[in-house]
DSSP file (Angstrom, degrees, kcal/mol; ACC not computed):
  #  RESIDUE AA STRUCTURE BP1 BP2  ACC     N-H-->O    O-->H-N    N-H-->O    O-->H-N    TCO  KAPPA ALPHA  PHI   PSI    X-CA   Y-CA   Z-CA
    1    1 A X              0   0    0      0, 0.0     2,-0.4     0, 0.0    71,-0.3   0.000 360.0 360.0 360.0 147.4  -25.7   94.5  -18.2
    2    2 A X  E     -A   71   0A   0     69,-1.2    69,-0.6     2,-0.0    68,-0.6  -0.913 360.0-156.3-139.4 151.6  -25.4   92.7  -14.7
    3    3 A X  E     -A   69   0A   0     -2,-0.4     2,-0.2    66,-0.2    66,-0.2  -0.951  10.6-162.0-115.0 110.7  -22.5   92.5  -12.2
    4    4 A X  E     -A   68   0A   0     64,-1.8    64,-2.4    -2,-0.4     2,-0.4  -0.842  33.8-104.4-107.4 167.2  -21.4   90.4   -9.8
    5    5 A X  E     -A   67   0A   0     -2,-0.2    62,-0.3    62,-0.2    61,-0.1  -0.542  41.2-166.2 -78.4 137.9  -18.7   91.6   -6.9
    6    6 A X  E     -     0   0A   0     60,-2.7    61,-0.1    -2,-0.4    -1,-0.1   0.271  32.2 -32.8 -36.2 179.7  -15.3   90.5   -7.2
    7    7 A X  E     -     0   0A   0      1,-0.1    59,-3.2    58,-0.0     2,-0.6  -0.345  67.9-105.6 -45.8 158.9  -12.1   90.2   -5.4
    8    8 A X  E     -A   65   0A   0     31,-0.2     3,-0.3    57,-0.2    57,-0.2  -0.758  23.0-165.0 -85.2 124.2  -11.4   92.9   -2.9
    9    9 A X     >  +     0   0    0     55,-2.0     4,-0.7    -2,-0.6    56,-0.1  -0.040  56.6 118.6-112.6  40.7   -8.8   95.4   -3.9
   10   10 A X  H  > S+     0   0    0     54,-0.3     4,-3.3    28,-0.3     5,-0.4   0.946  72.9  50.8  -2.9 -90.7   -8.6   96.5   -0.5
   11   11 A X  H  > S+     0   0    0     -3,-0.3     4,-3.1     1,-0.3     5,-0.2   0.853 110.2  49.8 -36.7 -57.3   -4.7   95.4   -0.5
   12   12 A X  H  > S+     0   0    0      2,-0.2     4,-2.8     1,-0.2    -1,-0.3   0.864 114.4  45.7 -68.0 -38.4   -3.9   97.4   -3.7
   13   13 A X  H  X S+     0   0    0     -4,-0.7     4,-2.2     1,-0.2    -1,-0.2   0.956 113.1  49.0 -75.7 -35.6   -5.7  100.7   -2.3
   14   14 A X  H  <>S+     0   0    0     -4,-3.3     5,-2.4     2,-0.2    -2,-0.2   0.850 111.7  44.9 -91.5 -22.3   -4.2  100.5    0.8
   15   15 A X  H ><5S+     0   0    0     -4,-3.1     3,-2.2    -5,-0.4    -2,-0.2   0.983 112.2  51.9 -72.4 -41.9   -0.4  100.0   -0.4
   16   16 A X  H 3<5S+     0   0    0     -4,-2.8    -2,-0.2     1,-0.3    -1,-0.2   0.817 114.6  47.7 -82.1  -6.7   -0.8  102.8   -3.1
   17   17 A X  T 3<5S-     0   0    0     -4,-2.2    -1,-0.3    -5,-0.3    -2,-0.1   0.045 107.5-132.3 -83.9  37.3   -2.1  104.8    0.2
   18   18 A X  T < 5 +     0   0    0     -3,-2.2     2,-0.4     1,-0.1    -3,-0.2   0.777  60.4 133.6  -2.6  68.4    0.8  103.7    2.2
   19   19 A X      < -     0   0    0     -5,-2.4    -2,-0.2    -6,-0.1    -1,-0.1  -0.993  51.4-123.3-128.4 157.7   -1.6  102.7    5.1
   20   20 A X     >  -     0   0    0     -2,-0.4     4,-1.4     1,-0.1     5,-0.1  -0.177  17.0-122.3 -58.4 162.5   -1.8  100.3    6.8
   21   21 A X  H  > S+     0   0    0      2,-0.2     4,-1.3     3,-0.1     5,-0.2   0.886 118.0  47.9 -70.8 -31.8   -4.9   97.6    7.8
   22   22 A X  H >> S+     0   0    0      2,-0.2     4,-6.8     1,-0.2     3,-0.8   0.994 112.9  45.9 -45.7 -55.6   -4.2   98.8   11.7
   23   23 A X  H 3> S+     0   0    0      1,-0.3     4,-3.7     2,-0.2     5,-0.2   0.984 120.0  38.5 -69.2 -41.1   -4.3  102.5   10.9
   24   24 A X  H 3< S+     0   0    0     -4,-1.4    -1,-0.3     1,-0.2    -2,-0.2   0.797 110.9  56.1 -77.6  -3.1   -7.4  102.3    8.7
   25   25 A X  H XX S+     0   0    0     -4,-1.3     4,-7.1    -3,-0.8     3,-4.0   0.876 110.7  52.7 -60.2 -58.4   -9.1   99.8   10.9
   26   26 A X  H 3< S+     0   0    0     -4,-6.8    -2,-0.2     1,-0.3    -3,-0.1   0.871 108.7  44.4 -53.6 -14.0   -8.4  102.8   13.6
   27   27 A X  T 3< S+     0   0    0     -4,-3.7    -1,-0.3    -5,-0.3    -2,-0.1   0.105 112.6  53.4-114.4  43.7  -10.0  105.6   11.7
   28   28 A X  T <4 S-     0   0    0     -3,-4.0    -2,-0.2     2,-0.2    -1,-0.2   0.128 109.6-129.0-106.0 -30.2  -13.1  103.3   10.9
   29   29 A X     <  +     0   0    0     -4,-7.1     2,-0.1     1,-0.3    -3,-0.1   0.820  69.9 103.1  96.2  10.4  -13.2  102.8   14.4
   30   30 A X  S    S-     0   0    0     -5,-0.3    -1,-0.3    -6,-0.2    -2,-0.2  -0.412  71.9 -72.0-119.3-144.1  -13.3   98.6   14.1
   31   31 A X    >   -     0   0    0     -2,-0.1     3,-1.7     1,-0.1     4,-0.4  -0.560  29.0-120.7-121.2 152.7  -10.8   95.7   14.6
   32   32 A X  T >> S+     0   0    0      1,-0.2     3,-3.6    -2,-0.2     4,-2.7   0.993 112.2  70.7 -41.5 -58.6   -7.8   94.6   12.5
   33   33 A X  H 3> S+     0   0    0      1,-0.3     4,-1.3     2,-0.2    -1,-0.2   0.707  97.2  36.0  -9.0 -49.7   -9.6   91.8   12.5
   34   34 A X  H <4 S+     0   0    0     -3,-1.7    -1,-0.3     2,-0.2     4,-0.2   0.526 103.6  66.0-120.5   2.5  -12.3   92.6   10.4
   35   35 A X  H <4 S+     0   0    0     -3,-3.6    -2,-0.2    -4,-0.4    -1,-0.1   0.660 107.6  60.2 -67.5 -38.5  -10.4   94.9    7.8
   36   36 A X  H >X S+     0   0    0     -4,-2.7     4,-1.9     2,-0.3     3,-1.5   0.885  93.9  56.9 -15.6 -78.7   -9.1   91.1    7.5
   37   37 A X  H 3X>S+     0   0    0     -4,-1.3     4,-1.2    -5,-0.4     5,-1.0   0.809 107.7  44.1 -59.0 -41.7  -11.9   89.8    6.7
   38   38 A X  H 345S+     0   0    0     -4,-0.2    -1,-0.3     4,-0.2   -28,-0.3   0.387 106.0  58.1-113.6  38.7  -12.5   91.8    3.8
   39   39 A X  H <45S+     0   0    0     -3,-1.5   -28,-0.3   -29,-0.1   -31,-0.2   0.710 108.6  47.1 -83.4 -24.6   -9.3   91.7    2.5
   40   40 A X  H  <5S-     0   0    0     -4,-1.9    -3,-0.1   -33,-0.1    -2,-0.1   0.686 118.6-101.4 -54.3 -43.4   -9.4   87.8    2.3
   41   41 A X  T  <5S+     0   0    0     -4,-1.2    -3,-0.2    -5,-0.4    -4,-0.1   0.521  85.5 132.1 126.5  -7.9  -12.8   87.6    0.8
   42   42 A X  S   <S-     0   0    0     -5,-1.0     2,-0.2    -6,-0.2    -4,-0.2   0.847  72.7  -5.3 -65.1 -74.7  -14.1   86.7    4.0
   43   43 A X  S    S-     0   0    0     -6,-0.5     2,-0.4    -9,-0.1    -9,-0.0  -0.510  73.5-116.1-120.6-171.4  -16.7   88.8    4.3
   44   44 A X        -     0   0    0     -2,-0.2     2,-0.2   -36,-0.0    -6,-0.1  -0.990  28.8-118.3-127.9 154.1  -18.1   91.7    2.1
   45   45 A X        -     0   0    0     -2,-0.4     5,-0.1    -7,-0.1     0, 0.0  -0.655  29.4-125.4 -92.7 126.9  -18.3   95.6    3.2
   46   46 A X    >>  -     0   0    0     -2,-0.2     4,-3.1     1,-0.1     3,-0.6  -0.092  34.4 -96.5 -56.9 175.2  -21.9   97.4    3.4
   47   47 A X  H 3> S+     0   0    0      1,-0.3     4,-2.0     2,-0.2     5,-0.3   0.930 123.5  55.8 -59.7 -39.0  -22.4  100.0    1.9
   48   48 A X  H 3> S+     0   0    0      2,-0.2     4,-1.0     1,-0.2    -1,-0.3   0.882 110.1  45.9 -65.7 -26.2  -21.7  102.0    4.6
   49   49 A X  H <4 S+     0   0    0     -3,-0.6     4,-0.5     1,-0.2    -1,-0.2   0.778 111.6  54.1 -35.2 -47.0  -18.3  100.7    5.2
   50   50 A X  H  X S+     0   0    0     -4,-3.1     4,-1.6     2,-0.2    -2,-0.2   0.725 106.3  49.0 -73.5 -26.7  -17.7  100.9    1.8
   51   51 A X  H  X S+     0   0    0     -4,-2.0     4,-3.6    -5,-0.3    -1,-0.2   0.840 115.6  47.3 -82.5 -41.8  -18.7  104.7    1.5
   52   52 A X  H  X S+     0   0    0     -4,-1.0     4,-1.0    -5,-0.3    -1,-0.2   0.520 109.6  45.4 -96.0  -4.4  -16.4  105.5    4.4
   53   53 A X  H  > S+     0   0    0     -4,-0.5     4,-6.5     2,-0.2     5,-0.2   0.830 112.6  55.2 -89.7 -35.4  -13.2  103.6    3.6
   54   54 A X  H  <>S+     0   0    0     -4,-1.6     5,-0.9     1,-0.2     4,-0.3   0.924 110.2  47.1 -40.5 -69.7  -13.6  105.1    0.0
   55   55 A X  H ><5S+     0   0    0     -4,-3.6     3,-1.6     1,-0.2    -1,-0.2   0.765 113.8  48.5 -19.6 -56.5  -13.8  108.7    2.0
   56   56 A X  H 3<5S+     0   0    0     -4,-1.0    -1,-0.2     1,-0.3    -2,-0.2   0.980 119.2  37.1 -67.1 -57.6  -10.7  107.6    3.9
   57   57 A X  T 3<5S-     0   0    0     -4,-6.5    -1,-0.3     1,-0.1    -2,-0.2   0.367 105.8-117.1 -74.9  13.0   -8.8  106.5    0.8
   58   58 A X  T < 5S+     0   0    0     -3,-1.6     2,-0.2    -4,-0.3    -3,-0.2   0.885  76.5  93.6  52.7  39.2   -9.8  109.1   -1.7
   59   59 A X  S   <S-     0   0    0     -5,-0.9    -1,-0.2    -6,-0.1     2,-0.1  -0.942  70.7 -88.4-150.4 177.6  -11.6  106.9   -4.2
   60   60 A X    >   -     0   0    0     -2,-0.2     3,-1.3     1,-0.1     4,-0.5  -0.317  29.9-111.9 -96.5 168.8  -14.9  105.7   -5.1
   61   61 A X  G >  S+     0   0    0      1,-0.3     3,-2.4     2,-0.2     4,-0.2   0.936 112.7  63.3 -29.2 -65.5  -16.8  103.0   -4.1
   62   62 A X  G >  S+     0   0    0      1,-0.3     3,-0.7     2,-0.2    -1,-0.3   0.632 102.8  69.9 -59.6 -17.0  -17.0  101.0   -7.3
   63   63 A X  G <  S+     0   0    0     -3,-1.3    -1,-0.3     1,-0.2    -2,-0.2   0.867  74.7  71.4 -36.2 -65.9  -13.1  101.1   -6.3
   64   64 A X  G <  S+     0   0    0     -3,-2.4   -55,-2.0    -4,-0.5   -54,-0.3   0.347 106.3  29.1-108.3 -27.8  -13.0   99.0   -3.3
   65   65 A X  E <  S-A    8   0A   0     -3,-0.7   -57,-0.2   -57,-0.2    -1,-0.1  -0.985  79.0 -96.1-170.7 166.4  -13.7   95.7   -5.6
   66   66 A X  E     -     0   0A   0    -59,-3.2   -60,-2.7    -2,-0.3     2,-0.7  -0.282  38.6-144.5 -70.4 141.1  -13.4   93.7   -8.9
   67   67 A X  E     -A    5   0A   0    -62,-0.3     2,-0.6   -61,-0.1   -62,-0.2  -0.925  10.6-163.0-114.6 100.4  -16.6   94.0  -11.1
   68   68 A X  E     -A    4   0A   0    -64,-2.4   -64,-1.8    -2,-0.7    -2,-0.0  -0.817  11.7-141.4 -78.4  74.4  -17.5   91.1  -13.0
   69   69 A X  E     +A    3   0A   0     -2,-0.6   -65,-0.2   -66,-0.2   -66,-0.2   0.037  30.9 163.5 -44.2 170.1  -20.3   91.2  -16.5
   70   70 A X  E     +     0   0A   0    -68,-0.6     2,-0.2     1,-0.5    -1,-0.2   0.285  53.4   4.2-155.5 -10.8  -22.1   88.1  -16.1
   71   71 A X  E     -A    2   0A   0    -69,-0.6   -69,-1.2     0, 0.0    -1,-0.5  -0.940  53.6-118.9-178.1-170.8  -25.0   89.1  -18.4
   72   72 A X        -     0   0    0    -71,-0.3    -3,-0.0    -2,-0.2     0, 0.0  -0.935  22.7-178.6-155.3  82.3  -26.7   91.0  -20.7
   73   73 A X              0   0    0     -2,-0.3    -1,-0.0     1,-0.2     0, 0.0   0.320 360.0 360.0 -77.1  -6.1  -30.5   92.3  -19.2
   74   74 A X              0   0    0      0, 0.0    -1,-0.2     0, 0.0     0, 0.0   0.639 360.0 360.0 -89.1 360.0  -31.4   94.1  -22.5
């Protein structure tokens, strides 16, 4: 089975954590700016981004965005 990434559900994690994009921009320690980015689709988060917003928000990675089959490898 193969995956490609999705939409970001970014938006959805961070309203059922009532935070904000500021505050969690501030405890990652970058710019509104670029919480932004991947909430639009802009950009996508490495993994290390990804590891550490999960931390912040109490969920897992695989969380963070929509998962898409695309195939069948077997």
């Amino acid at each position: 089975m193969a995956y490609i990434v999705g939409r970001c559900l970014l938006p959805d994690l961070l309203k059922k954590a009532r935070m904000s994009q500021v505050e969690l921009a501030a405890k990652l320690g970058v710019t509104v700016q670029q919480i932004n980015k991947y909430v639009i689709n802009k950009q996508k988060m490495s993994l290390q981004v990804a590891k550490n917003i999960a931390a912040i928000l109490n969920c897992n990675i695989e969380d963070l965005y929509e998962w898409i089959e695309v195939g069948n490898n077997e």
